[in-house]
C-alpha positions in Angstrom: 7.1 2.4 29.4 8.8 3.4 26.3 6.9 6.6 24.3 7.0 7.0 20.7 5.2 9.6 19.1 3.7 9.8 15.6 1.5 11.8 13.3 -1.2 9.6 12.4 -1.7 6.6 14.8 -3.6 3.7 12.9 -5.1 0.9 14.6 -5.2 -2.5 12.4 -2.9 -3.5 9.4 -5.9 -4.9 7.2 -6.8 -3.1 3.9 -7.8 0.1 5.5 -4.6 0.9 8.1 -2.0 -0.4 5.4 -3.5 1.8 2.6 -4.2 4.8 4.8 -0.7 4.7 6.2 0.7 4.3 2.5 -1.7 6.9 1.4 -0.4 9.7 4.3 3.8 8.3 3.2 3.2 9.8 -0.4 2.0 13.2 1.1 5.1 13.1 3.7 2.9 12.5 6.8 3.9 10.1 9.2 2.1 7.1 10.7 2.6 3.7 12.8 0.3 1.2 12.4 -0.7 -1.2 15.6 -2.3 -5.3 14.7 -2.9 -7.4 17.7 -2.7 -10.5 14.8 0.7 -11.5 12.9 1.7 -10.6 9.9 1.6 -14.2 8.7 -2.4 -13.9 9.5 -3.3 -10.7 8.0 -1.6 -11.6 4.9 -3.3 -15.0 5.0 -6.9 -14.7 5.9 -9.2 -15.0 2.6 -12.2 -12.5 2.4 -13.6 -10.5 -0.4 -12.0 -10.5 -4.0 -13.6 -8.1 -6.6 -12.4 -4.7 -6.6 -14.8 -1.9 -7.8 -12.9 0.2 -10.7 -12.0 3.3 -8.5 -10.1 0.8 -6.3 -8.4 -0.6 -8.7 -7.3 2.8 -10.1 -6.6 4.2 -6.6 -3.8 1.3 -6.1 -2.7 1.3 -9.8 -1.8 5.4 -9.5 -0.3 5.2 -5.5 2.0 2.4 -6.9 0.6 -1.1 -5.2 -0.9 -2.5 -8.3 2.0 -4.0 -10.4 1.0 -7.7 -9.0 -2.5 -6.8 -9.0 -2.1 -6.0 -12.8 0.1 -9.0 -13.8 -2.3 -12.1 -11.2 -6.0 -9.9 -11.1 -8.5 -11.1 -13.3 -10.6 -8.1 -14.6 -13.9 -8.9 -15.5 -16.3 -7.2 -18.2 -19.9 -8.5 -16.7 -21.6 -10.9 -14.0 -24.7 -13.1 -14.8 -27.8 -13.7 -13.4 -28.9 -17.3 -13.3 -32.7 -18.1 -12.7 -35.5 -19.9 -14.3 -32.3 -22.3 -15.3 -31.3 -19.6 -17.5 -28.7 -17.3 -17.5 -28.4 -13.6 -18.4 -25.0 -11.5 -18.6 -24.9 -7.9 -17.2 -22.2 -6.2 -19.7 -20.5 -3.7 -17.1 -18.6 -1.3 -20.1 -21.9 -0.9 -22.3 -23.9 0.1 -19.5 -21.1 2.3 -17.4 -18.8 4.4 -20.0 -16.3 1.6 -20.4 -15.3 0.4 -16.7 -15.0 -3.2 -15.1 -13.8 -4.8 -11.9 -11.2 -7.1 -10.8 -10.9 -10.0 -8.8 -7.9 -10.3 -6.6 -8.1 -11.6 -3.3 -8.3 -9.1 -0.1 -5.3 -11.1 1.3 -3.3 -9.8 -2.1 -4.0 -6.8 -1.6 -2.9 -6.6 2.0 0.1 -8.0 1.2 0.8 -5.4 -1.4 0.6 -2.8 0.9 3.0 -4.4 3.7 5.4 -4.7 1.2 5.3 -1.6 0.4 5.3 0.2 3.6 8.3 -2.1 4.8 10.2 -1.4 1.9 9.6 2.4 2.4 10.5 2.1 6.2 6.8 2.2 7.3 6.4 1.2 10.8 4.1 -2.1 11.7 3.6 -3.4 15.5 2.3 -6.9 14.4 1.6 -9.0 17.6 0.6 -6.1 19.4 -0.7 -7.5 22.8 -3.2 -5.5 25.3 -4.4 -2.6 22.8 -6.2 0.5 24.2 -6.8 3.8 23.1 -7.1 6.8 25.2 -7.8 10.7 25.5 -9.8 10.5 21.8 -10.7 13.7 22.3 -8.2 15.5 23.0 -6.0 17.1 20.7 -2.8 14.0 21.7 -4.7 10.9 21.9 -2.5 7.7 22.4 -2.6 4.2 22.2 -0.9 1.6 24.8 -0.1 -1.4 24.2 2.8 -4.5 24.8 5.4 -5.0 22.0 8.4 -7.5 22.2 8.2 -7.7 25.5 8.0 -4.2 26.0 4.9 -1.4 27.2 4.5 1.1 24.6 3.0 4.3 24.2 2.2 5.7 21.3 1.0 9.8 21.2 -0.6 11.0 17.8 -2.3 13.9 16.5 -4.8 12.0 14.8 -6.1 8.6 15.5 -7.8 6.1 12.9 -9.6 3.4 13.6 -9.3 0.9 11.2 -9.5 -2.8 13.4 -12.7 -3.8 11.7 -16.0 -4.7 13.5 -14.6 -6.3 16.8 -11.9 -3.9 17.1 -11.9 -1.1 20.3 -11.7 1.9 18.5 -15.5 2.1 18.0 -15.9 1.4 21.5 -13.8 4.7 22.4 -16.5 6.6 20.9 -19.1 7.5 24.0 -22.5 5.7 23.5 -24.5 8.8 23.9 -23.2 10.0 20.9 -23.0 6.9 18.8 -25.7 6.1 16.7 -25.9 2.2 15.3 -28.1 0.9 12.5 -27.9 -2.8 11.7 -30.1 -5.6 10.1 -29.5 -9.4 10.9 -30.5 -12.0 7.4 -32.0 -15.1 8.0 -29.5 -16.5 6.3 -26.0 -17.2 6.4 -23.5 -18.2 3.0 -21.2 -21.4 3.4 -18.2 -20.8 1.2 -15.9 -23.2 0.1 -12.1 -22.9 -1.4 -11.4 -25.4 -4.8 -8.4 -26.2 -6.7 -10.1 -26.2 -9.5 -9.6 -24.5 -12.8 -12.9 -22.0 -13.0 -15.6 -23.1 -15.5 -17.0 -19.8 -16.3 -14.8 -16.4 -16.5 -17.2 -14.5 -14.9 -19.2 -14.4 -11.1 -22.6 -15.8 -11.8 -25.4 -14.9 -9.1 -28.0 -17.5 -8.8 -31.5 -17.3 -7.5 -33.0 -20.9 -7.2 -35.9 -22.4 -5.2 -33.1 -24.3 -2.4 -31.7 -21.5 -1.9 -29.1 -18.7 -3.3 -25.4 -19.8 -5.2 -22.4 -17.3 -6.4 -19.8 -18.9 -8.3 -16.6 -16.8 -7.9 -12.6 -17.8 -8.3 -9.6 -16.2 -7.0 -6.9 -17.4 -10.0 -7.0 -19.9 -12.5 -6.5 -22.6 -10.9 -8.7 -21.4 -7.4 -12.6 -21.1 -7.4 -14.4 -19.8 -4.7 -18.3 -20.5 -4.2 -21.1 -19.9 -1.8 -24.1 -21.7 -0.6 -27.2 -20.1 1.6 -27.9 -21.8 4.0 -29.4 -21.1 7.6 -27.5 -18.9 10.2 -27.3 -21.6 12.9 -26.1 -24.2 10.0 -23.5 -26.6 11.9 -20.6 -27.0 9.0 -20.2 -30.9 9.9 -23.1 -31.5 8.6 -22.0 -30.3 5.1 -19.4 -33.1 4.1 -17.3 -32.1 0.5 -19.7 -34.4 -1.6 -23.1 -32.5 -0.3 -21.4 -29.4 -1.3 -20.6 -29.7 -4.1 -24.0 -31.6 -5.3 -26.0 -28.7 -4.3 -23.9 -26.2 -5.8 -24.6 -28.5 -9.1 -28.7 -28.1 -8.2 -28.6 -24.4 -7.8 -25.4 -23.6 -10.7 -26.0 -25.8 -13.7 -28.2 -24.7 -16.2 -30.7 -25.8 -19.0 -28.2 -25.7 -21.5 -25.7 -28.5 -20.2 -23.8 -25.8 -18.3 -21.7 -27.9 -15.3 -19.6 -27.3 -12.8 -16.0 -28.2 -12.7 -14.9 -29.8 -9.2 -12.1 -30.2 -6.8 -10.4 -30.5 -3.8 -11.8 -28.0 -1.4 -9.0 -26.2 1.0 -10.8 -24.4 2.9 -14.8 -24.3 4.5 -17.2 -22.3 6.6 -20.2 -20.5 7.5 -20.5 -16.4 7.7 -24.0 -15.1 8.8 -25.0 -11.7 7.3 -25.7 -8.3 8.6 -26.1 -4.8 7.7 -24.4 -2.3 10.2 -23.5 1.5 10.4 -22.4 3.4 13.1 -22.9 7.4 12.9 -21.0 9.7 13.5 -18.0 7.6 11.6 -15.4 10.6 13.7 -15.2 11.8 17.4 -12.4 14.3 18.1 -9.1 13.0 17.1 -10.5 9.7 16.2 -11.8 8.7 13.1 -13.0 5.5 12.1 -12.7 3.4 8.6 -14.1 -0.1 7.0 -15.4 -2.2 8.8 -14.9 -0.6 12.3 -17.7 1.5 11.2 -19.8 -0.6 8.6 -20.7 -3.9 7.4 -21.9 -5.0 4.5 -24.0 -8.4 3.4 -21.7 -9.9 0.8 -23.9 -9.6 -1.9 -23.2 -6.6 -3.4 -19.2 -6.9 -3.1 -18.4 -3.5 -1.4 -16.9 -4.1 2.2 -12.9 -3.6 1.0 -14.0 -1.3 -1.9 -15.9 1.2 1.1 -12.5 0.7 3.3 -10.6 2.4 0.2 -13.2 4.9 -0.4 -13.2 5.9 3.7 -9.2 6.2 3.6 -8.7 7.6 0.5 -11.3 10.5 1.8 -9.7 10.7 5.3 -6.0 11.0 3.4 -7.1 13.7 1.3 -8.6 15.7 4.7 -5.3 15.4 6.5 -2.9 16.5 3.9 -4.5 20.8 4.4 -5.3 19.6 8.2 -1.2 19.0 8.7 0.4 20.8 6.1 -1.7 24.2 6.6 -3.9 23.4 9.9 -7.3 23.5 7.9 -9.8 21.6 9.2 -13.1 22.1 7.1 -12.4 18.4 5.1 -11.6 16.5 8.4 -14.6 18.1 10.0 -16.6 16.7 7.2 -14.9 13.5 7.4 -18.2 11.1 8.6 -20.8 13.1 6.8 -18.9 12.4 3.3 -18.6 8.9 4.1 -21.7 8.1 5.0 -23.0 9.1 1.7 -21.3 6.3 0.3 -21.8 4.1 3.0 -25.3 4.3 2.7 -25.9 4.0 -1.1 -23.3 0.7 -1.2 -25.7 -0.3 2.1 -28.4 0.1 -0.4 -27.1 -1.7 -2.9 -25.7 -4.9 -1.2 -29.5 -5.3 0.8 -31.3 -4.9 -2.9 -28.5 -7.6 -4.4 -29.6 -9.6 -1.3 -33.3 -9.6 -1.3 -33.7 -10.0 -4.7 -31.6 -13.0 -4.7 -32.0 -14.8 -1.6 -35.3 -17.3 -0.5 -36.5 -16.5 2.5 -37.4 -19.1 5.3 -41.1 -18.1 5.1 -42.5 -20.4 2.1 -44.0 -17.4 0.6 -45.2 -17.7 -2.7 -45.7 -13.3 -3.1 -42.2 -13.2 -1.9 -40.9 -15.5 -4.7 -42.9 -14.0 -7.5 -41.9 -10.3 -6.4 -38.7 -11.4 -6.8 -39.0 -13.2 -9.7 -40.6 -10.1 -11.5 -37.6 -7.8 -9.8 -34.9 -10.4 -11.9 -36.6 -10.1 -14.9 -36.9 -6.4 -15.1 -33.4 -6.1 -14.3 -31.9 -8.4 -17.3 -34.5 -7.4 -19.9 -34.6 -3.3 -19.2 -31.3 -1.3 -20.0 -31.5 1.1 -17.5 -32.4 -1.5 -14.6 -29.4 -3.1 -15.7 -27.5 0.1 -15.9 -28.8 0.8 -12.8 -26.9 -2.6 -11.3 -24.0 -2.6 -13.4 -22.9 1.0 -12.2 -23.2 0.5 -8.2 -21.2 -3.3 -9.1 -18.4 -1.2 -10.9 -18.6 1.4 -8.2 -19.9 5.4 -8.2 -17.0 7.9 -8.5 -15.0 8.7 -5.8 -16.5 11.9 -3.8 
């Protein structure tokens, strides 16, 4: 077995591993990052695309954000469509000036590979039988096969950053894990379009046949989402029954349509709410989506990665360069405080604007009444508009 040894051992090269590790490069700490997938896969698999203004500012001041600047679409607002009306949340008036941008997870990832490549950053893609041992102990490791060769990689600190079926969680005894989760009745299918958007803005929409979010990822790529049931089989969803209920639940009273095309890509996510407490056990400390899920709703899964990095960087600058541990030690209980307001906000963004399987006329009225006060009272609005753009940075 050959044995390398490392500062900071990262599992997973998605948003959270490749920013931590670039993160921990600028303070002169050194990291490896393990991915069991290629680097052709993380660097091509589509998920979220709006970045909260922190994130944006994080990547834009650490150096990453010269594409982002040039290809990311910032935008000022969302609307709210119901009633066949729509009504436009202006984030600057109602936040002190600050916005969000859509660019695409995948951009982002490959931002950061480049980066840490080009700055001799170490990345074992097509890592094959992963493990992690001796958590808590002051030297845990991680095994695995690289190139045809068994590998073990000693650390003084360990993140766990594989996201929700990763193994790093699962290191973490289950006498002292705590989990809190919620599974929706509902699931969103999403389609990719070449088509050049129609509105410059996301538009949320609450109609009786369900939930719509119209979304893009360029100029010439829009990205939309249809509730429909969990158990929904995506055959029986052929492009031209997309598309016509996206019309139903999009278009408006005013003549407001929808601009088609060919879709490249299709399918069905279901949606849950899940945190796992403590987010730290010993030397191993977990980030994004190894420790928390989001519903889609409220846009926060990558922007909570960032935050959870960007607070365990800051820790293990004093915990390496002068052996101080009070900010590592507090490492889970200042995440979660995020966690749990962004948990907040993305199941409020989903309740209001999703029907329920129950035809249940109380339900549809309370949420009728909840949509209303939010587009006609400025601090409900305010309210929205300043957990959409994001909260500071703790």
């Amino acid at each position: 077995m050959h044995r390398i040894r490392t500062q900071v051992g990262i599992v997973g090269a998605g948003p959270a591993g490749l920013l931590l590790s670039h993160l921990l490069h600028r303070d002169g700490i050194e990291s490896v990052i393990v991915e069991n997938r290629s680097r052709d896969y993380v660097e091509h698999r589509v998920r979220a695309g709006v970045l909260e203004q922190g994130s944006v500012d994080l990547l834009n001041e650490t150096g990453v954000g010269e594409r982002m600047r040039a290809e990311g679409l910032v935008h000022q607002g969302i609307e709210l469509r119901f009633g066949g009306k729509g009504h436009r949340i202006d984030f600057p008036s109602l936040t002190g000036g600050r916005s969000i941008t859509v660019y695409g997870q995948q951009e982002v990832v490959k931002d950061l590979i480049a980066a840490r490549l080009a700055a001799g950053g170490q990345i074992r893609f097509d890592a094959a039988h992963v493990a992690v041992h001796d958590v808590a102990s002051d030297t845990p490791r991680v095994t695995f096969r690289h190139g045809g060769e068994d590998i073990e990689l000693t650390c003084d600190v360990l993140a766990g950053c594989d996201g929700f079926h990763g193994i790093c969680r699962q290191a973490i005894p289950a006498h002292i894990l705590s989990v809190f989760e919620r599974t929706y009745p509902f699931a969103w299918l999403g389609i990719l379009a070449k088509a050049a958007p129609t509105h410059e803005e996301l538009i949320y929409a609450y109609h009786e046949r369900g939930f719509a979010l119209y979304s893009m990822r360029s100029p010439e790529i829009t990205r939309l989402y249809l509730q429909v049931a969990p158990e929904e089989d995506i055959a029986n969803w052929p492009d031209e029954r997309v598309w016509q209920e996206l019309h139903l639940r999009l278009e408006t009273d005013d003549g407001w349509s929808l601009r088609e095309g060919p879709v490249l890509e299709k399918g069905v996510t279901g949606m849950r709410s899940f945190v796992a407490e403590p987010m730290q056990y010993g030397r191993l400390f977990l980030a994004g989506d190894a420790a928390h899920i989001v519903p889609p709703t409220g846009a926060k899964g990558m922007n909570l990665a960032v935050a959870d990095v960007r607070t365990l960087a800051l820790a293990l600058v004093p915990f390496f360069k002068s052996k101080r541990i009070e900010l590592l030690d507090a490492y889970s209980a200042t995440c979660l405080r995020r966690v749990w307001r962004a948990e907040h906000f993305s199941w409020w963004m989903t309740s209001m604007l999703h029907r329920f399987p129950a035809d249940d006329v109380f339900q549809h009225k309370m949420q009728r009444s909840q949509l209303e006060y939010v587009v006609s009272s400025r601090p409900a609005a305010a309210s929205l508009a300043e957990n959409y753009v994001g909260l500071p940075f703790a």
